[in-house]
C-alpha positions in Angstrom: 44.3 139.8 129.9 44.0 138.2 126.5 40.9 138.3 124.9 39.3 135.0 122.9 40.5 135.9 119.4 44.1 136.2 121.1 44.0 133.5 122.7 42.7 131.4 119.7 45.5 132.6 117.2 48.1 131.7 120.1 46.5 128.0 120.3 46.6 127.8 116.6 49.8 128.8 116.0 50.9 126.4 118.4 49.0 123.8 116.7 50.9 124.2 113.6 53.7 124.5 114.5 53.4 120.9 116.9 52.0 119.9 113.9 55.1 120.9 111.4 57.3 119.5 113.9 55.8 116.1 114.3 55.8 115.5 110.4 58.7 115.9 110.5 59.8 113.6 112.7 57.0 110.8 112.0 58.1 107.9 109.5 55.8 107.9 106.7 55.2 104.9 104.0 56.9 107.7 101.2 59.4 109.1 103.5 61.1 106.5 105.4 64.6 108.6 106.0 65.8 111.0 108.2 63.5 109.8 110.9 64.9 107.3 113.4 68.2 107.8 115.3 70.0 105.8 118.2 72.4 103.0 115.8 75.6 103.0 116.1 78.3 101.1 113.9 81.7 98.8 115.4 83.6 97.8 112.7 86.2 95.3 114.2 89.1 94.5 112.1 90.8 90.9 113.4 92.2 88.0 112.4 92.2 84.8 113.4 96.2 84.8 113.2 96.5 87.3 115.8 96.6 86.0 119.9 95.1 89.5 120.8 91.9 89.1 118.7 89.6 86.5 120.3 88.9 88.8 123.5 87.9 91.4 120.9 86.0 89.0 119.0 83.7 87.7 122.3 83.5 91.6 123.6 81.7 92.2 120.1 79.7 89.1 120.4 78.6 90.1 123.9 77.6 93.6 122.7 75.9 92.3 119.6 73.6 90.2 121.7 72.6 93.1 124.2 72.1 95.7 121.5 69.7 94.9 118.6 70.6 98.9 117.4 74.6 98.6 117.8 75.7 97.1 114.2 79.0 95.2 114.5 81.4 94.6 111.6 84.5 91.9 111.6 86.4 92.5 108.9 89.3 89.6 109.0 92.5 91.3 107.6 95.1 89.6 105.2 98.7 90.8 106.8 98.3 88.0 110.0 98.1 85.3 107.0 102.0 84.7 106.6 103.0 84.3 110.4 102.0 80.5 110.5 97.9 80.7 110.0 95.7 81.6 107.0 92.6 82.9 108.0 89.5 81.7 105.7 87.6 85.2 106.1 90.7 87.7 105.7 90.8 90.1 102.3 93.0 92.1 101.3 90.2 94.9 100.6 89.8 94.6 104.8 93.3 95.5 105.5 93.0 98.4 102.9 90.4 100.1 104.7 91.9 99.5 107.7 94.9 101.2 106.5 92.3 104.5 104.9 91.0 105.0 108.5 95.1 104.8 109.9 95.2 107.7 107.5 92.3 109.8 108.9 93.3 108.8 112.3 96.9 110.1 111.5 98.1 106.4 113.1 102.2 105.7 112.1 100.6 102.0 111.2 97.5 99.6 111.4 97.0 96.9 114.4 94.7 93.8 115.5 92.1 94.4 117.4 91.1 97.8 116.4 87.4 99.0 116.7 86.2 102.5 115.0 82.9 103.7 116.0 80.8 105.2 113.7 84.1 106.5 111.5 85.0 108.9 114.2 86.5 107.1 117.5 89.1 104.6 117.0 90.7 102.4 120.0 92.0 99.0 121.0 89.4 96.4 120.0 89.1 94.6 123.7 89.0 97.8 125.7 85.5 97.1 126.9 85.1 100.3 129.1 86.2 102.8 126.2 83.8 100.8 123.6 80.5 100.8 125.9 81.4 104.9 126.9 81.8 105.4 122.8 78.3 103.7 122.4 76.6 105.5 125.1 77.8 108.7 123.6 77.1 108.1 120.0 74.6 106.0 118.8 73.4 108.5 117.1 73.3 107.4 113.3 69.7 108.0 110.8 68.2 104.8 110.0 68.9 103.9 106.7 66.3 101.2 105.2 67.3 98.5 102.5 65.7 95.9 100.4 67.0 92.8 99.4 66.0 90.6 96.2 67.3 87.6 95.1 68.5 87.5 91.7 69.5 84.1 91.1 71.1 81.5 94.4 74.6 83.8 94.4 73.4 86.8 93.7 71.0 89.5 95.5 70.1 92.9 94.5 70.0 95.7 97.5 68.6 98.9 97.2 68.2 102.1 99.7 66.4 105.1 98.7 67.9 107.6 102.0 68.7 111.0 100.4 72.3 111.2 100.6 74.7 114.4 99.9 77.2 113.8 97.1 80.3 113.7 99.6 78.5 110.2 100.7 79.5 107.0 100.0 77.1 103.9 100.7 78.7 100.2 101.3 77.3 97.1 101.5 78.4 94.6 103.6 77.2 90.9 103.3 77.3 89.6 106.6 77.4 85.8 108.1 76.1 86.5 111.4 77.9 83.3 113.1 80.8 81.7 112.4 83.5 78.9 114.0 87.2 77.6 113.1 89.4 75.6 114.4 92.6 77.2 114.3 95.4 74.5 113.4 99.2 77.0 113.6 99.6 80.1 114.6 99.6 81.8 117.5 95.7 80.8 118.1 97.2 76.9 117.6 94.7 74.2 119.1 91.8 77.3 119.8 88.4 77.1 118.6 87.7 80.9 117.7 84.0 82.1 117.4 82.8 85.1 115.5 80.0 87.0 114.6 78.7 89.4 111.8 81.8 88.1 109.3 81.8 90.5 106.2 82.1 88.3 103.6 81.6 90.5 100.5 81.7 94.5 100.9 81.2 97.0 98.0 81.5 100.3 98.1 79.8 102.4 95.4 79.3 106.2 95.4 75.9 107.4 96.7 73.3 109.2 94.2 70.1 111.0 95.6 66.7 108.9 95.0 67.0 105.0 94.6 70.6 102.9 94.7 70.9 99.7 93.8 74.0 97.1 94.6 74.7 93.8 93.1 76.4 91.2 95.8 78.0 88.0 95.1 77.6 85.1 97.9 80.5 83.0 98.5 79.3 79.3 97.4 80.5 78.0 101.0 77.5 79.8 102.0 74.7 80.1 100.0 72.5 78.3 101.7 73.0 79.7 105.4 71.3 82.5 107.0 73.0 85.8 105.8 72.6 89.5 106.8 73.2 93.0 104.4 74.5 96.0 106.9 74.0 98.8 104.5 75.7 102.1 105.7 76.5 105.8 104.2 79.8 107.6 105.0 81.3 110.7 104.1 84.5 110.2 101.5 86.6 112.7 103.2 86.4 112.0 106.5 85.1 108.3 106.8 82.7 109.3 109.6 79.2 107.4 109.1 76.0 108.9 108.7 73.2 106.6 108.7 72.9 102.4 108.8 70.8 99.9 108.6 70.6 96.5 107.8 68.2 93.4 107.0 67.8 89.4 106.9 68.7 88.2 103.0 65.6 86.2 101.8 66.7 82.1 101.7 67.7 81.4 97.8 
């Protein structure tokens, strides 16, 4: 049988090391990283040109709406513009990192829809079933926490301070969280397409340990509308993502 001192030293050993355990798990007003999981990251690269897109597009919406945690990305590509529609949100810089992820998916060459979770899972934009099983199974990203300042009506300033490793890169998307065309030609002719979480600026600086700071241009078209930053880290070599997070940009 244990005696009183034994059994004291047991309980305070076991105190400190509940203790240990839950510091380092509890967010703290110094130490806001590392301590939150359960986001995930869709980035959904369409176009507006493309027949196969708008299922995509409303399968994102839909899981936008029920997931608060599940951060969706629609980069509009530029290689649909020449077949009979231009679409207003494509850049080129969209197609080109569609075309780095072909390369660390070893694809032969890049397609509409196309979702990648997270930077590691990579399928057909409108397969709901896949998507929903690749969600349940990895929404498992660190909470990375931004700041955004106004600089001047087209410009903000965000910064993160999440300790990243040197292999990391951070990007900062600018986001219009709801958007509507009415596609004129193309193979969307006479359609009105809806979309949500439009990147309509993206940079893509390499991460430092302690404070970053990232200067992002507004479009003038919309300045004035209710914008989003979705701020997330990924590794250089292999694309997959680390940690996200994102935030409301304060009204100009």
């Amino acid at each position: 049988m244990l005696n009183e001192s034994k059994v004291f030293k047991w309980l305070l050993t076991l105190y400190v090391f509940a203790s240990c355990y839950g510091r380092g798990e509890r967010k703290t007003e110094n130490n806001k990283m590392e301590t939150e999981r359960g986001i995930a990251v869709v980035e959904l690269f369409t176009s507006e040109g493309c027949s196969s897109c708008p299922p995509a597009d409303k399968l994102l919406a839909r899981i936008s709406a029920e997931n608060k945690d599940v951060y969706v990305l629609s980069y509009h590509v530029d290689y649909w513009d020449y077949l009979g529609w231009k679409d207003p949100f494509s850049q080129a810089s969209f197609s080109n990192r569609q075309r780095d992820y072909a390369q660390q998916f070893n694809l032969q060459s890049i397609y509409t829809p196309q979702v990648v979770v997270n930077g590691r899972y990579e399928f057909v934009g409108s397969n709901e079933i896949t998507l929903r099983a690749s969600l349940k199974k990895n929404s498992t990203l660190d909470k990375l926490y931004l700041q955004v300042e106004r600089k001047d009506a087209s410009t903000i300033v965000v910064s993160c301070t999440l300790k990243a490793a040197a292999t990391d890169l951070l990007n900062i998307a600018l986001v219009q969280p709801q958007a509507q065309t009415v596609v004129k030609r193309g193979e969307n002719n006479g359609q009105v397409l809806l979309h949500v979480n439009v990147v309509r600026n993206l940079k893509t600086v390499l991460a430092k340990e302690g404070s970053t700071a990232v200067e992002i241009t507004i479009p003038e078209s919309i300045k004035n509308q209710p914008l989003q930053i979705i701020g997330f880290y990924n590794n250089k070599s292999s694309y997959q993502i680390t940690a996200a997070g994102k935030i409301a940009v304060p009204k100009g």
